[in-house]
C-alpha positions in Angstrom: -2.5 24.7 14.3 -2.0 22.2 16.6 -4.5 19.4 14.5 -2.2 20.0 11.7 0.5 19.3 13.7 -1.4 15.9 15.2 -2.2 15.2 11.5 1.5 15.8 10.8 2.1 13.2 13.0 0.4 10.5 12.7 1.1 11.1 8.9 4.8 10.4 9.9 3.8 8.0 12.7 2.5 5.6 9.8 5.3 6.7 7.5 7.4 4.8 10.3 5.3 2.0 10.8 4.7 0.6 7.1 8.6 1.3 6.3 9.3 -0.9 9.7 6.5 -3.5 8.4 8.1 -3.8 4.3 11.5 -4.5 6.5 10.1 -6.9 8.6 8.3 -8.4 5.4 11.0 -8.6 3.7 12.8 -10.6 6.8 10.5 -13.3 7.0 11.7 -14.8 3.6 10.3 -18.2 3.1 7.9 -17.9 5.8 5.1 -15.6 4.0 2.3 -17.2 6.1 3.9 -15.9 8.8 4.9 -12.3 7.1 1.1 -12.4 5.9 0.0 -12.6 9.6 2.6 -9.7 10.6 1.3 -7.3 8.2 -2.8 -8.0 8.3 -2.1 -7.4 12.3 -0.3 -4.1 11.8 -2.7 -2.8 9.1 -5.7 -3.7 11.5 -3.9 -2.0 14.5 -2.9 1.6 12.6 -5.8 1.8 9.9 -8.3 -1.0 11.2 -8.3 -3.1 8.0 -6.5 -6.2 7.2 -5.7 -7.4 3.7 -8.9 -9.2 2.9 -10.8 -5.5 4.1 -8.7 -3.6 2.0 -9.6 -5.8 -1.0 -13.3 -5.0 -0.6 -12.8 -1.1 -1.0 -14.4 -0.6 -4.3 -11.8 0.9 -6.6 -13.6 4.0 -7.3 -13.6 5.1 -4.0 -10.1 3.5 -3.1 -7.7 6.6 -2.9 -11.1 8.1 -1.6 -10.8 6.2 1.4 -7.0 5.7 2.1 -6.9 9.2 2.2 -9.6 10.2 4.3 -8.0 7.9 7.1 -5.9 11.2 7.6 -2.8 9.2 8.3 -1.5 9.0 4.0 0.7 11.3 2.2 2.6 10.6 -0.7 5.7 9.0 0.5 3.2 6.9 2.9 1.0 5.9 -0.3 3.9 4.7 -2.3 4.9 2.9 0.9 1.9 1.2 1.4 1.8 0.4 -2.1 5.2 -1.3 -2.1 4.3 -3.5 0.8 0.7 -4.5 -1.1 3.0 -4.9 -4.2 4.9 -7.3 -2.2 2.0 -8.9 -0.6 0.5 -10.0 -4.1 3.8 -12.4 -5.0 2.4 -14.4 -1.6 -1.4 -14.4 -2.7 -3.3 -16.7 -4.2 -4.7 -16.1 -7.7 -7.8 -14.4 -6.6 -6.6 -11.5 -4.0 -3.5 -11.7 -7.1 -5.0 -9.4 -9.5 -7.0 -6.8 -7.0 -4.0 -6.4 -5.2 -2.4 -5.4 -8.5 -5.2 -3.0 -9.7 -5.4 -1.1 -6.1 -1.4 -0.6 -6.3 -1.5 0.4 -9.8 -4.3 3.0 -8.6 -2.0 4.3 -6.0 1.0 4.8 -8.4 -1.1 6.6 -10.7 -2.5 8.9 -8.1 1.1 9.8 -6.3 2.4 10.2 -10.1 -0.3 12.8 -10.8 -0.9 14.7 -7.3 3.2 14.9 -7.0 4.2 15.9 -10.8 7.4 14.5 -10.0 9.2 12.0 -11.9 9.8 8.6 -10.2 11.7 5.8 -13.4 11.3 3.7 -10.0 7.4 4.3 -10.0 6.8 3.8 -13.5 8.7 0.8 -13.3 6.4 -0.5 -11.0 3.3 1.1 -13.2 4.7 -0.5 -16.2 5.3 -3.9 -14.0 1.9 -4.0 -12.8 0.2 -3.2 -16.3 2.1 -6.2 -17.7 1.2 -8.3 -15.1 -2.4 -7.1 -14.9 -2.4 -7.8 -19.1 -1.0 -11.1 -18.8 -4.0 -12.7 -16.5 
C-alpha cells in the first residue's frame, strides 16, 4: 500500500513538474534556445533523458518505456506530449518529424487506454497526421 501511494506521488509529482515546465515554455517566447535548454534540463532531472535521448527511443517500444518510468499516467502523457508538441515548432527539420510521430503515438495510446473523448486530442491527432503527411 504504501508503494502505490509513492507511485501515486511521484505520478502527481511529475504531473506538477511538466505543467510548471509547458508554462515556463510558453514564457520564454522568442527566446526558444533558451526554453529549449529549460526543458532538456528538467526532463534530464525527473526522467534522465533530454530531448535528443528521447528521440532515440525506438517507437515500438516508446509508450513501452515512458511508462515503465513509473512516474506517467494519462493526464501526465498528454502533458508531456503537449510540451514535445510544442518543442517541435522550435526544432530543426530533422528532430521535426520524430517529434511529431512520438506525440502522435502518445495521443493514440491516452485515446485508446482512456475511452474517453478528447475533440482537443483529436485535434491535435488530426494536426499531427497533416503535418506528418505534408513532409
Amino acid at each position: 500500500m504504501q508503494r502505490r501511494d509513492y507511485l501515486d506521488q511521484q505520478i502527481e509529482q511529475l504531473g506538477r513538474v511538466l505543467a510548471q515546465l509547458l508554462s515556463e515554455a510558453i514564457g520564454f517566447k522568442n527566446r526558444s534556445s533558451e526554453a529549449t535548454d529549460c526543458v532538456n534540463a528538467v526532463l534530464q532531472k525527473e526522467l534522465g533523458w533530454d530531448t535528443d535521448d528521447l528521440l532515440e527511443i525506438p517507437e515500438t517500444q516508446w509508450i513501452e518505456t515512458l511508462l515503465a518510468t513509473g512516474k506517467f499516467n494519462s493526464a501526465n502523457l498528454e502533458s508531456f506530449a503537449d510540451l514535445l508538441l510544442w518543442q517541435e515548432k522550435r526544432t530543426d527539420d530533422a528532430k521535426r518529424n520524430k517529434l511529431l510521430r512520438k506525440c502522435l503515438l502518445i495521443y493514440e495510446h491516452i485515446d485508446k487506454a482512456d475511452r474517453i473523448f478528447s475533440a482537443e486530442r483529436q485535434a491535435k491527432i488530426t494536426s499531427i497526421r497533416q503535418k506528418l503527411a505534408g513532409q
